[in-house]
N, C-alpha and C positions, 0 to 999 in steps of 0.2 A: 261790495261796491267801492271799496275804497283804497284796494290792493290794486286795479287794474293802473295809476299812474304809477307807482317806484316800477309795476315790471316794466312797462315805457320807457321808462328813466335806464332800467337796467338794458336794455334793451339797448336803447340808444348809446349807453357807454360802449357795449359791447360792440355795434358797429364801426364806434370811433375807433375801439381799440383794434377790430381788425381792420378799419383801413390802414390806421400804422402797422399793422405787420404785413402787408400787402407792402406798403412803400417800402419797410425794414427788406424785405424778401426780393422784392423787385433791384430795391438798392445792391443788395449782395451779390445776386445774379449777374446786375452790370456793371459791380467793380470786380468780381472773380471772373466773369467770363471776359474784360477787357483786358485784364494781367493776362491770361490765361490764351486770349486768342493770340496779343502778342507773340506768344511762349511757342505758340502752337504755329505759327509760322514758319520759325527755326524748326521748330519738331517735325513736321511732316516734311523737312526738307532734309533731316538727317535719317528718317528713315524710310526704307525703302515699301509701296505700296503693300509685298507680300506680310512683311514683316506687322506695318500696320493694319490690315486687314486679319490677321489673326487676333491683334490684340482689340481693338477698335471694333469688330463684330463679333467671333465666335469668344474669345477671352470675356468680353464684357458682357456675351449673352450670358454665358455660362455664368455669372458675380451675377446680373439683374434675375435670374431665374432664383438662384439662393434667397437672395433677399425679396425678391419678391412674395414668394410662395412662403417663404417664414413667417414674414411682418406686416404687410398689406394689409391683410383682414380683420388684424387686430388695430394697428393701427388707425384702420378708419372706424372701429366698434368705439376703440376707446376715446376718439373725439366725441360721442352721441353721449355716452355716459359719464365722463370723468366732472366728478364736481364743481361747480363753478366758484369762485373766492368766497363769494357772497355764500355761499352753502355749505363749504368745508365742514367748519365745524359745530353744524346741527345736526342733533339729530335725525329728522326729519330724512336727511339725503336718504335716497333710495341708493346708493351704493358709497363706499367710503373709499378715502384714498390710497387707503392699504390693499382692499380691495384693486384696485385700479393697477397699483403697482404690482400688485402679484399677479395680474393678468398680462402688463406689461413685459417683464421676465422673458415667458413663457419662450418670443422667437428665436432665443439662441438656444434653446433646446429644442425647439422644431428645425432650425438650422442646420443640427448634427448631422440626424439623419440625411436630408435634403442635400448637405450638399458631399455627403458617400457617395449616395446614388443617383447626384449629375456629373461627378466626375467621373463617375464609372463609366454613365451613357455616355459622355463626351469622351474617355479614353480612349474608348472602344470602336469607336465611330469616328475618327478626328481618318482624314484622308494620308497618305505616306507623307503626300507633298508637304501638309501641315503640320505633322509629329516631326520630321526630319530637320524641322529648324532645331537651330542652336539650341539647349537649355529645354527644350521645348519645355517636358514634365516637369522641371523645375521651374518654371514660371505657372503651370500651370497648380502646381501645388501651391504656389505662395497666392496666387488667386484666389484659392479656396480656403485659404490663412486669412487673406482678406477680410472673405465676405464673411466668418464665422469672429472675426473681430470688428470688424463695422456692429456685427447684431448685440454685442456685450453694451453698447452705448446706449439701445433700445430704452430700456426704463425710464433713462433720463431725457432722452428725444421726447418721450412720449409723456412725463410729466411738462417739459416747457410747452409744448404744444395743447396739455389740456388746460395750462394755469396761462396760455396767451402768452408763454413769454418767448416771443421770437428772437429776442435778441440776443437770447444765449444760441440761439439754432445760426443766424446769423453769423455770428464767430466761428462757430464751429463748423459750420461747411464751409464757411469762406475761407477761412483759414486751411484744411483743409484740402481744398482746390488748388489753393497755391501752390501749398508743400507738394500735393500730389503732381502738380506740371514740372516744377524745377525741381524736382528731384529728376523725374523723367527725360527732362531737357539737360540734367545735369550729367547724367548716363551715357545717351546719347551723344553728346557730345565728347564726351572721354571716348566712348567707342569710337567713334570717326577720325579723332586725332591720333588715338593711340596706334590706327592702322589694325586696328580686332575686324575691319570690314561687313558690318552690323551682327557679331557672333553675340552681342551683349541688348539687343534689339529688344527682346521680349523680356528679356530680364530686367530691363529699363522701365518697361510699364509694369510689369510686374512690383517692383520696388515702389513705384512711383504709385499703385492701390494701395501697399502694404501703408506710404510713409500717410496716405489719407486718413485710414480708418485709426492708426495712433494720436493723428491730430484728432481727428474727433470725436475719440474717447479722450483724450487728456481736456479740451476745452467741459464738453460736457461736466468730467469727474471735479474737475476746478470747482463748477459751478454750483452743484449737486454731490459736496460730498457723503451727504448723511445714504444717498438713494440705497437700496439692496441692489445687486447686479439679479438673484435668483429670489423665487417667493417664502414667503416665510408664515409660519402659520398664525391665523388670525385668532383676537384676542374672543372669548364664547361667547359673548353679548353681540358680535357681529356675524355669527353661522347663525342658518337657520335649520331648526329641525326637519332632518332626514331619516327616514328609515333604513335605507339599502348602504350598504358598505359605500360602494364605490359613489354614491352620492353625499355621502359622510365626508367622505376623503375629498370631495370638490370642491365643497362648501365650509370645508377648512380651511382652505385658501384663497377660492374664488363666490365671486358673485354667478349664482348656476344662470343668469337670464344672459348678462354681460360675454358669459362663457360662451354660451349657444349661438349668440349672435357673433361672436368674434370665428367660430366654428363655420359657420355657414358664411360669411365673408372669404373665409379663408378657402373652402373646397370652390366658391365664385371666381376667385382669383384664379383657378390654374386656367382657366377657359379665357378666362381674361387678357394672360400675362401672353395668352397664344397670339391673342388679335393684338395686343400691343407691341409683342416684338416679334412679330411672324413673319417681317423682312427679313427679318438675321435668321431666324432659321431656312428660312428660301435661298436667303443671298448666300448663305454657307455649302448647302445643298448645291443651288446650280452654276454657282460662278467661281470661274478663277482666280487663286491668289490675290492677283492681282485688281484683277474690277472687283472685288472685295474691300482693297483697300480704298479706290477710289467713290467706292459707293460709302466705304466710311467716313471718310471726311465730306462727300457732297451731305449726309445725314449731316454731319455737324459742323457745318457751317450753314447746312438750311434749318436745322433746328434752334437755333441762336434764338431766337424773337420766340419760340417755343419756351427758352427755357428761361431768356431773361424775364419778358412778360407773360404767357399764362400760363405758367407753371405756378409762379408764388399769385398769382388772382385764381387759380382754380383751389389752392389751397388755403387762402385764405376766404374763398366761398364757404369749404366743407368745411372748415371748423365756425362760420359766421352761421351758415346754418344748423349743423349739427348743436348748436346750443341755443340759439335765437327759437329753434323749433322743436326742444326736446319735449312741450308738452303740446305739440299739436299733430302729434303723427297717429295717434291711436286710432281706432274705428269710433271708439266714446265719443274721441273728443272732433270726429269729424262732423258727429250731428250735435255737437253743443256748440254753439256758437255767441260764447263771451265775448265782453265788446276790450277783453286783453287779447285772446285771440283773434279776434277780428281785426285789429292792431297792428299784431303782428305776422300775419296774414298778408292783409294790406302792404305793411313795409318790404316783405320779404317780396311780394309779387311785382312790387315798384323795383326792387333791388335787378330783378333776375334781367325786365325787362330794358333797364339802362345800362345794365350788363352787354346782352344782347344788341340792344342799339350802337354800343360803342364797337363793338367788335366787327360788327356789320358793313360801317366805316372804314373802319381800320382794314379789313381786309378789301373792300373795294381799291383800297390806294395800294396796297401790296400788289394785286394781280393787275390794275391798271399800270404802275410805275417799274414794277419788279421785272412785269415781261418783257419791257421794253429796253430797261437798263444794263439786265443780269450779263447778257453777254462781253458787256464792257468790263464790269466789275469783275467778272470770271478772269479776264487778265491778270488781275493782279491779286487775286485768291489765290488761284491756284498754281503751286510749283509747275515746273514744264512737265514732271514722268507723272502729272496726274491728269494732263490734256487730252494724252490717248484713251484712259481708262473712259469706264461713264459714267464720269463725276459731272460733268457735264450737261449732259443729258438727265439726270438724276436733279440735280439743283434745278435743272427751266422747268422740272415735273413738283418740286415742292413748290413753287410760287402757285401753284391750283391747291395744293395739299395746305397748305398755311389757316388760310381762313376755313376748309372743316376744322383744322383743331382747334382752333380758336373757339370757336361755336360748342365744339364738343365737350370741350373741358369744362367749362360752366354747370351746364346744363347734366354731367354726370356727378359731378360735383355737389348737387341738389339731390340725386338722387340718390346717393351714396350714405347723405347725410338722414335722412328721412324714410325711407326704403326700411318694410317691415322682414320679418327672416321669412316670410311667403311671396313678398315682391322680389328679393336677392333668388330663390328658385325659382321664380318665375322666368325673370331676367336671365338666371344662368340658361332654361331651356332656349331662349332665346340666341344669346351668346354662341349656342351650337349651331343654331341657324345662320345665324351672321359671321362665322368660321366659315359656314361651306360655299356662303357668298366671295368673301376674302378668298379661297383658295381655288375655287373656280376662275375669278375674275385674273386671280396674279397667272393661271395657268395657260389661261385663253389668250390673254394679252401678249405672257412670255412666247408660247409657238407661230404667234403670227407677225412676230419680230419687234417684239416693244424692250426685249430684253430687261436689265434693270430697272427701269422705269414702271417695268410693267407691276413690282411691288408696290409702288409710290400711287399710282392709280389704282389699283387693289384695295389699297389703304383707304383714300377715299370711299370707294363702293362702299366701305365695311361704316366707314365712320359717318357715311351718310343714313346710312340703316339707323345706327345706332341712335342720333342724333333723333331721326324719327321716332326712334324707340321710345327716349327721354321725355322727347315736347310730346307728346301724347301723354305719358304716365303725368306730367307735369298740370297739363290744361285738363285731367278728369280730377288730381289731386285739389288743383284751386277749384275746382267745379262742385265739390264735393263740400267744400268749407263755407264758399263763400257767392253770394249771388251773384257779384261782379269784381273782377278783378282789372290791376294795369298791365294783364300779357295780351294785347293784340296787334295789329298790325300798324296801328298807326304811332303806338308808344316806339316799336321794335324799329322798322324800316326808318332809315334815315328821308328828310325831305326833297323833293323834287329840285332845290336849288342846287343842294350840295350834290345830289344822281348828277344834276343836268352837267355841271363845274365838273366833276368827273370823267362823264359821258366827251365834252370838248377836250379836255387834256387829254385824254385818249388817243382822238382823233388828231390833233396838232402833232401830239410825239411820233404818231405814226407816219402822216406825211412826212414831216420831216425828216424822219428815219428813213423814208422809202426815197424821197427827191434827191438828199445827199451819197444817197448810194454807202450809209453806213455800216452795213454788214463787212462788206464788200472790204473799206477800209480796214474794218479790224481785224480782217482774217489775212488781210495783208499783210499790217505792220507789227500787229500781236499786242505786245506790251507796250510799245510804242504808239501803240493808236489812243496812248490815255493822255499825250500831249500833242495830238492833232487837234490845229486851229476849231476842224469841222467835230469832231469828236466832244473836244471842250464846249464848244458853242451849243450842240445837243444836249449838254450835262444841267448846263444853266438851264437851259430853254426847260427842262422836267424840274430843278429845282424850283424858281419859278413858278411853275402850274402847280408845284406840291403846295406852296406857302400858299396861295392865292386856298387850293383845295379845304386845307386845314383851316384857314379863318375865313372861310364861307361854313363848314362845319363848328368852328367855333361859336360863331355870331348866330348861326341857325338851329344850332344842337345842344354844345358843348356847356355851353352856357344855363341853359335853363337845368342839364342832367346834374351840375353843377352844384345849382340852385335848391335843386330836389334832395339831394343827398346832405348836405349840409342841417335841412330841417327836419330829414328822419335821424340825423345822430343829435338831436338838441328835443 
């Protein structure tokens, strides 16, 4: 009776402490990606679309495939289990932090192998046009240098993130990022002066991953010198009695339940890693050099708000949940219903739903304001040799594409964290389902003339399934715990004031846009239409209804979610 307030207590620190890593992560993201896009300005104008588009899609699918299929599935196993401070060093923990770290390890020896035999299949399969650049193999080797030294850092990544300490992660990729652009941009630039006519192009990003993954093993090793890089055998009071050899030999090193679940995370992941980067493999496939390259940078410059904000809030959910709910995920303890569980039940259902709510928002203003501005903004994004490409067309297709991710990230994030090794099979059978949705849709859409875009709404289809998939698993998970929860439509859906304020901005930008004939303008003057009287006079006119938008959401939303979140961390 009298444990149920410190877990509260404990509880509540811990979502204090992952909103600071939420800020700490969001911060990083939009001081590295604002050096970075700077950087990135010069960059995509010193290299030529072919050039970027090798590095920028197939180069970086081929590094996210490594690391993804090595470290993904353990990395999300060992957010659910790694000890929390308060439990370190008790007895009691149901796995220890040697344990953790020798399961840590593991990805750069699943690395090896992994990435032999993508650069094999990528050898082998690279088209003449795209082996015949300069250097090619030799960029593509140090690629592959890269990603098997990015994974040496693993241990240490993956202790700050179970001990919440973000701010060594913080350095280390923001730092990082840096080094990784200006070195890039550093290259670059000597090739275009020196008259080498982009022959040093791919060796440029090539260098510019190698000089990343040094940064962020050297910050990490700074930080963590004592870590082991590989596992080491554990002391006999922490194995448990096995009979079979090769379960001897496990339980030497690992914790065999932590193992199993990082195992079946990990074979989830390959099915995964398809719907998440199954443009780059399409866009590799069916397009040329060149709208490769333009489809690469429209990716990243539409992914920006992807990666400044939900990226670090979807990962700062699955480590919030992943420990806030490690003892309420069992089948036991779905039909026990303590009033600490119920607790934290309740907080975690409040969380998900003001989650939700914001995002909701957020992306009504993206696709209300995004659709109507993007074309102006495209002026001065984009270099001129990326106007023909369909960078273009690709960017007005992620303004729809924005608010599923938004949604989706959360909400898998939850699932990720909580999800039994029957729900992770479950889910993978599904995942194959939701593949042959994404590959139909990109297929259908591609022959009947959507061309690149047609991946971008693909995307959508897949992420709209998925999303379903999630809030389902989610509303029978709280349904199961708890008689009534805060996930329904009136916490979620923002209110009629702030739709309605929306719903008008809307309609004002559009007239306006259609009465001044501003299309029309800007395909006239180009770059110059960003200091047209009428052009400027549009700008305000959407600034303007945005501020009005956000504090009718502030005073009618923002405020009270504000309110709410403040007294679940006290």
């Amino acid at each position: 009776m009298h444990s149920d307030p410190p877990a509260r207590h404990d509880d509540g620190r811990l979502l204090t402490r992952s909103l600071g890593s939420a800020r700490s992560l969001i911060g990083l993201q939009l001081v590295s990606r604002l050096v970075t896009f700077v950087l990135n300005q010069g960059l995509v104008r010193l290299a030529s679309p072919q050039a970027y588009g090798t590095a920028a899609v197939q180069f970086e699918l081929l590094m996210s495939t490594i690391l993804f299929l090595s470290r993904e599935g353990i990395r999300n196993s060992l957010l659910r289990v790694w000890p929390q401070q308060t439990n370190v060093d008790k007895p009691s923990s149901a796995i220890s932090v040697a344990q953790c770290a020798n399961l840590a390890a593991l990805p750069f020896f699943f690395g090896l192998p992994t990435t032999l035999v993508t650069i094999a299949i990528y050898a082998s399969s690279a088209s003449e046009t795209t082996a015949s650049q300069p250097h090619f193999h030799l960029a593509l080797l140090s690629y592959a240098t890269a990603a098997v030294a990015e994974l040496l850092s693993e241990p240490m990544h993956n202790r700050a993130m179970g001990e919440v300490r973000t701010d060594v992660r913080v350095r280390a990729e923001g730092l990082g990022i840096i080094v990784k652009t200006i070195t890039t941009y550093l290259i670059l630039l000597y090739d275009n002066k020196s008259g080498y006519s982009g022959e040093l192009a791919l060796m440029a990003f090539a260098l510019g991953q190698l000089a990343y993954s040094a940064a962020v093993f050297w910050v990490y090793k700074s930080r963590f010198p004592d870590s082991n890089l590989w596992p080491t055998s554990l002391p006999e009071q922490q194995r448990t009695s096995k009979k079979h050899l090769w379960s001897r030999l496990v339980v030497k090193f690992f914790d065999p339940d932590a193992l199993h679940l990082s195992m079946t995370m990990t074979s989830q992941s390959m099915v995964k890693h398809f719907l998440t980067e199954g443009d780059k493999f399409l866009v590799s496939y069916w397009s040329p050099l060149q709208d490769q390259g333009g489809y690469a940078i429209a990716v990243n410059y539409g992914s920006l708000i992807a990666r400044i904000i939900f990226q670090p809030i979807e990962e700062m959910c699955r480590v919030y949940f992943s420990k806030v709910l490690s003892g309420t995920t069992s089948e036991k303890s779905s039909t026990t219903n303590t009033s600490g569980n119920l607790a934290v039940l309740s907080q975690t259902s409040g969380a998900i739903a003001s989650l939700l709510s914001v995002q909701i928002a957020f992306s009504m203003l993206v696709v209300t304001f995004g659709s109507s501005y993007l074309p102006i903004v495209l002026q001065l994004l984009l270099p001129a040799q990326y106007i023909s490409t369909s960078a273009p067309q690709v960017l007005t297709a992620w303004i729809w594409y924005i608010p599923v991710l938004a949604l989706n990230g959360g909400l898998e994030a939850f699932y990720s964290s909580v999800a039994t090794p029957q729900d992770l099979r479950t889910q993978s059978r599904w995942m194959l389902a939701f593949s042959v949705i994404y590959i139909l849709s990109a297929s259908a859409l591609y022959n009947i003339g959507f061309g690149d875009t047609s991946l971008v709404y693909a995307n959508i289809a897949n992420l709209t399934a998925r999303i379903w998939y999630t809030a389902t698993f989610i509303e029978v998970y709280f349904g199961k715990r708890m008689k009534s929860h805060q996930l329904s439509l009136a916490n979620i859906v923002p209110g009629w004031k702030f739709s309605g304020m929306v719903a008008l901005s809307f309609l004002a930008i559009s007239g306006n846009h259609a009465r001044q004939h501003l299309a029309d303008e800007v395909q006239r003057l180009g770059r110059r239409a960003l200091f047209s009287p009428r052009v400027l006079g549009h700008v305000g006119l959407g600034g303007g209804l945005g501020l009005v938008c956000v504090g009718v959401w502030w005073i009618m939303e923002g405020r009270r979610l504000v309110v709410r979140g403040r007294i679940k961390a006290e």
